[in-house]
C-alpha positions in Angstrom: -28.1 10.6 28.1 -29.7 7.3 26.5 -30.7 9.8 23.5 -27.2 10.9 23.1 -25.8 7.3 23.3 -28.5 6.5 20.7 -27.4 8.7 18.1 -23.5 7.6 18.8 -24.9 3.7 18.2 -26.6 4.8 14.9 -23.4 6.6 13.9 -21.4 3.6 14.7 -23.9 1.3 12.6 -23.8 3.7 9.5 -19.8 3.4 9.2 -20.0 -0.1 10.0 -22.9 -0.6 6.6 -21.0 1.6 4.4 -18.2 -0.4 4.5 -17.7 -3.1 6.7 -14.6 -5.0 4.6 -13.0 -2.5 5.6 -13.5 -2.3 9.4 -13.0 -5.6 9.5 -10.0 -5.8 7.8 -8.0 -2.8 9.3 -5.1 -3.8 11.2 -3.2 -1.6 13.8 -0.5 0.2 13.0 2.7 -1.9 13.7 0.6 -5.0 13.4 0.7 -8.1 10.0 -1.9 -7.7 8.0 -2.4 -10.3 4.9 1.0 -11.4 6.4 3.0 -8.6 5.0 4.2 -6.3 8.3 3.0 -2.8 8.7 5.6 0.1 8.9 6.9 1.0 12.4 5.9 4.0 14.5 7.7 6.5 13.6 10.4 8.1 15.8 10.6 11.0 17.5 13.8 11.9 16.5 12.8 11.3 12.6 9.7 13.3 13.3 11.5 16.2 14.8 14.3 16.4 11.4 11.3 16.5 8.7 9.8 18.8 10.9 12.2 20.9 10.3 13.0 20.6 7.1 10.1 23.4 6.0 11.3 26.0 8.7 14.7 26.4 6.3 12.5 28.3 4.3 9.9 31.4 3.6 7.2 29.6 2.2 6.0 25.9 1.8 6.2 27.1 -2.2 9.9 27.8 -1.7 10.4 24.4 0.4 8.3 22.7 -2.7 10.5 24.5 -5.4 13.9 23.5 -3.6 13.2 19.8 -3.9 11.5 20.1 -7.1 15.1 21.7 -8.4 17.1 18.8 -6.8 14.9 16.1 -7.9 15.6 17.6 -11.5 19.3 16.5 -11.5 18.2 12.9 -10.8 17.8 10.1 -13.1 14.0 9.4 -13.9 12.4 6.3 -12.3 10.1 4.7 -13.2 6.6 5.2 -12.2 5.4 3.5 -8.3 2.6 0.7 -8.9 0.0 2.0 -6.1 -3.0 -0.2 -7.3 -5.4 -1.9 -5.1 -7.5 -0.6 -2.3 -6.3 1.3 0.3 -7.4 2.7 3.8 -6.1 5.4 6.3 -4.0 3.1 9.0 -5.2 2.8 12.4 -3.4 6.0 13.6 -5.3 9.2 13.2 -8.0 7.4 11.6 -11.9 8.6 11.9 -12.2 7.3 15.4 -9.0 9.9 16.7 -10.3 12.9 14.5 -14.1 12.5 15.5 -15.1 15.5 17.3 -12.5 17.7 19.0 -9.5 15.5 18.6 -7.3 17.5 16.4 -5.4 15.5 14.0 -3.9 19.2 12.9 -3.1 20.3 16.4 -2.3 17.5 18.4 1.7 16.7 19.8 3.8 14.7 17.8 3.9 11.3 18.1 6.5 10.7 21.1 7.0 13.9 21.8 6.2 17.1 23.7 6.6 19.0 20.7 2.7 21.3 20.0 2.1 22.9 16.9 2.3 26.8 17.5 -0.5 28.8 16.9 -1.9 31.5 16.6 -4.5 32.9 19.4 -7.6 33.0 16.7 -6.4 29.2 16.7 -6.1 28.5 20.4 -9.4 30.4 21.2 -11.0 28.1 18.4 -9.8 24.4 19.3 -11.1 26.0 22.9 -14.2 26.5 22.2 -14.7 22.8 20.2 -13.8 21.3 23.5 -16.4 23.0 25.1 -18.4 21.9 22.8 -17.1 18.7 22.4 -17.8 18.0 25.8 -21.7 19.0 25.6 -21.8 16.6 23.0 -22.6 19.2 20.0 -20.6 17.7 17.4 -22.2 19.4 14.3 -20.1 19.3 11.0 -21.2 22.2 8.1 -19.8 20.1 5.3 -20.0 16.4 6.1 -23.7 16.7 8.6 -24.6 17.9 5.0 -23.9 15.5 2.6 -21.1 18.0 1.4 -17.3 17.4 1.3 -14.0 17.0 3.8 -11.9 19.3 1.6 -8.2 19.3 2.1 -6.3 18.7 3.7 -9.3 17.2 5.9 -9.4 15.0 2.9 -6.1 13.0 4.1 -7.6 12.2 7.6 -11.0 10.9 5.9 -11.5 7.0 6.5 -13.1 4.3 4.2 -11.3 3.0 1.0 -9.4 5.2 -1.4 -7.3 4.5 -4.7 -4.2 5.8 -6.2 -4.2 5.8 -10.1 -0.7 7.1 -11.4 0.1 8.3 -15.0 3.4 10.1 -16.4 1.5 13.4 -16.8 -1.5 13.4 -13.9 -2.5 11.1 -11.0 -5.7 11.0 -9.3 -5.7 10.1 -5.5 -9.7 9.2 -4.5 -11.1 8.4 -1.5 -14.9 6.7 -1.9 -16.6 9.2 1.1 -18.0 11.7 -1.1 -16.3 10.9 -3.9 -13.3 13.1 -3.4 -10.9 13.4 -6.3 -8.0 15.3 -6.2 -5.9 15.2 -9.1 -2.0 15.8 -9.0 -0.7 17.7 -12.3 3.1 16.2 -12.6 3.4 17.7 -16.4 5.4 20.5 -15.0 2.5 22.8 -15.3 2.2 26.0 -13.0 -0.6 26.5 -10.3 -3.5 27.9 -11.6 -2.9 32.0 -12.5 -3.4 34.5 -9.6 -6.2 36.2 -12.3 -8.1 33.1 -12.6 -7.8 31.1 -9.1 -11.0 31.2 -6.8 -10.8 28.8 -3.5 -11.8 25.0 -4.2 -12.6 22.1 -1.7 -9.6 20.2 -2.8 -7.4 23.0 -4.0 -5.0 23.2 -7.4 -2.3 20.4 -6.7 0.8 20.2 -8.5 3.7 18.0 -8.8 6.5 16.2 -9.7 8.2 12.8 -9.1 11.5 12.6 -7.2 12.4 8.7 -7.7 9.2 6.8 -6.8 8.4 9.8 -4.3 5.5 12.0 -5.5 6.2 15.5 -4.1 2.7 18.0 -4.1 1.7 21.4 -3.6 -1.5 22.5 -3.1 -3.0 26.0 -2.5 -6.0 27.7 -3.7 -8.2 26.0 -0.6 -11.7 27.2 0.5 -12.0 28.5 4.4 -13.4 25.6 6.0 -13.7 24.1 9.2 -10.4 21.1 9.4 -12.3 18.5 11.4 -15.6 18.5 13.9 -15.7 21.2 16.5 -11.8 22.2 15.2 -10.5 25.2 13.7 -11.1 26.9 10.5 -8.8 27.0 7.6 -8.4 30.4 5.8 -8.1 30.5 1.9 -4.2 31.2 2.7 -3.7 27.2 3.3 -0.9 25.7 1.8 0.3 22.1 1.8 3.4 20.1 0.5 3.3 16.3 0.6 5.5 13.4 0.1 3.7 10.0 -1.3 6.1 7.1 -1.2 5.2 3.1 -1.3 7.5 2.4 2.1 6.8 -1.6 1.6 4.7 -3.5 -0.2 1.5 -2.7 2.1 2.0 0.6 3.2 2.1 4.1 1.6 3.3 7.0 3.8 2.8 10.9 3.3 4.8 13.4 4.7 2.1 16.7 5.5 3.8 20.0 5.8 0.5 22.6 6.3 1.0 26.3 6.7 -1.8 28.8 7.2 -1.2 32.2 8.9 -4.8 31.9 10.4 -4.2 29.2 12.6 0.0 28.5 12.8 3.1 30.6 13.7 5.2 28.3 11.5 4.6 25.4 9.4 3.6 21.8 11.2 4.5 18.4 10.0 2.4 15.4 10.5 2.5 12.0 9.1 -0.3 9.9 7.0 0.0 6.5 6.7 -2.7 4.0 3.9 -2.9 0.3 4.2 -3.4 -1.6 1.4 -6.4 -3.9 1.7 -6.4 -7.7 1.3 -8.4 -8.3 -1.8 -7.5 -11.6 -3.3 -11.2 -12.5 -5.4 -11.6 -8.5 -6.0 -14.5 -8.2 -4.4 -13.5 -4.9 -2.5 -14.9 -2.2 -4.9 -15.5 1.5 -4.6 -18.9 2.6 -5.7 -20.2 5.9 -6.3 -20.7 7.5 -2.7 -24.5 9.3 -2.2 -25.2 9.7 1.6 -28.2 11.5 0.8 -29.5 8.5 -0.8 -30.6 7.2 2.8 -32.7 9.6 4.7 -31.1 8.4 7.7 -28.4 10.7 7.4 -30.2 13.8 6.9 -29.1 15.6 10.2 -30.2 18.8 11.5 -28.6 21.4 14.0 -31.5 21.4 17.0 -31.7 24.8 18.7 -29.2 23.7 21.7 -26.3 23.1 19.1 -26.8 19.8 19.2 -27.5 17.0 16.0 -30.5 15.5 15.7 -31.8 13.1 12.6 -34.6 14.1 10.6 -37.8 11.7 11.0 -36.1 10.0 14.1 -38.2 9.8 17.3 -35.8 7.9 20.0 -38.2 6.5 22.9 -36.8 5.3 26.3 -38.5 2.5 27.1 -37.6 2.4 30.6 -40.4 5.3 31.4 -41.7 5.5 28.1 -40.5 8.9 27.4 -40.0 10.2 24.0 -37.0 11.4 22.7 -36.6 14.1 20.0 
């Protein structure tokens, strides 16, 4: 017990040093922050009509292609100004995704409303309860220095920016220096001859307004969050970026993957822009292998366990490995 509570304090202490500005800074949802209001919960009624929007057709592509047609006959606006720093809001954020939380498979917001999935999927989110409740929390990609992936990627914490162009933007988050960039030059998806899967995917878009609408496919088979269920390479995604007021940006998540769901799920994102009035908030380049505190190992139980660690409990001087 005082060796697993150990390891949860160190964990704790290592988000808190990478980057405290922005724990310390991160308002809940709902609440002022910097004196500008954050952008209300969302209803469930409003969750319940984007929702559905997806179902109306075959295929997310076919969803993406329809708006993309009626966002053609539209006069073009100009570009959004997303600048600054931003972080995931207080909803969904690392805290509610750690371990076997399921920020993919949880009920809406409000509602009784539950993904449906598939039985590989059920038997899978399961067993990372189980697990969960053993405390074996082991993560292949992140325990390993490696990265989220997508759409992962949108749940990660820690400070990301937003650099828009007419022809490409590039939407970075500082934990392993994740890039994904958006190709809005009316480019296809990558050729079926030439794609192979990618931790981030081939994204396309286009702007509707000040709306950035993506699709992303092309996604390595990966697990979506600790002790949660495995993505095939058959994951799709359509998103909707918009600036809803001057410190919020919200993205609509439509994610489809025969693997793990019957029919496609919605969920919502929201980013908080980050006070930063002497731009001192920076993102530097992101190297967790850089401190061999973080090398973690699987121990033969299942559990984690740091490299080089040895925790001692003082109370009968009994050593902990």
């Amino acid at each position: 017990m005082l060796k697993q509570m150990l390891k949860q304090w160190i964990v704790l202490a290592f988000v808190v040093i990478a980057s405290p500005s922005l724990i310390a800074q991160t308002a809940p949802r709902g609440a002022q922050q910097g004196g500008v209001p954050q952008a209300p919960p969302q209803s469930a009624a409003e969750w319940h009509r984007k929702h559905d929007l997806a179902l109306q057709y075959k295929s997310l592509a076919d969803f993406y292609n329809a708006m993309k047609k009626e966002a053609a006959s539209k006069p073009r606006a100009p570009l959004p100004d997303w600048s600054g720093i931003w972080t995931a809001d207080s909803v969904d954020s690392f805290q509610n995704c750690l371990g076997g939380s399921q920020c993919y498979f949880r009920p809406a917001p409000g509602s009784t409303a539950e993904p449906k999935l598939t039985p590989v999927a059920i038997a899978e989110l399961k067993h990372g309860q189980e697990m969960s409740a053993k405390g074996q929390i082991y993560d292949d990609n992140l325990s390993t220095c490696g990265p989220a992936g997508f759409p992962r990627w949108l749940t990660e914490p820690f400070m990301r920016e937003q650099i828009v162009t007419p022809d490409e933007s590039w939407l970075l988050t500082e934990q392993m220096n994740e890039i994904r960039r958006i190709y809005t030059d009316g480019r296809g998806h990558t050729p079926e001859r030439d794609r192979y899967p990618l931790a981030e995917g081939d994204s396309i878009g286009f702007w509707d307004g000040q709306k950035l609408v993506i699709h992303t496919n092309q996604l390595q088979s990966r697990p979506m969050g600790r002790n949660q269920p495995s993505q095939s390479e058959e994951m799709e995604t359509v998103e909707i970026w918009e600036r809803v007021n001057t410190n919020t940006i919200a993205i609509d998540v439509w994610l489809f993957d025969p693997r793990l769901y019957l029919e496609p799920w919605y969920v919502q994102r929201l980013y908080t822009l980050l006070p930063n009035p002497d731009k001192g908030l920076r993102i530097r380049y992101w190297d967790c292998s850089e401190n061999p505190n973080n090398d973690v190992t699987r121990t033969q139980e299942g559990a984690t366990d740091y490299k080089g660690f040895t925790f001692t409990d003082k109370s009968n001087n009994k050593s902990n490995h």
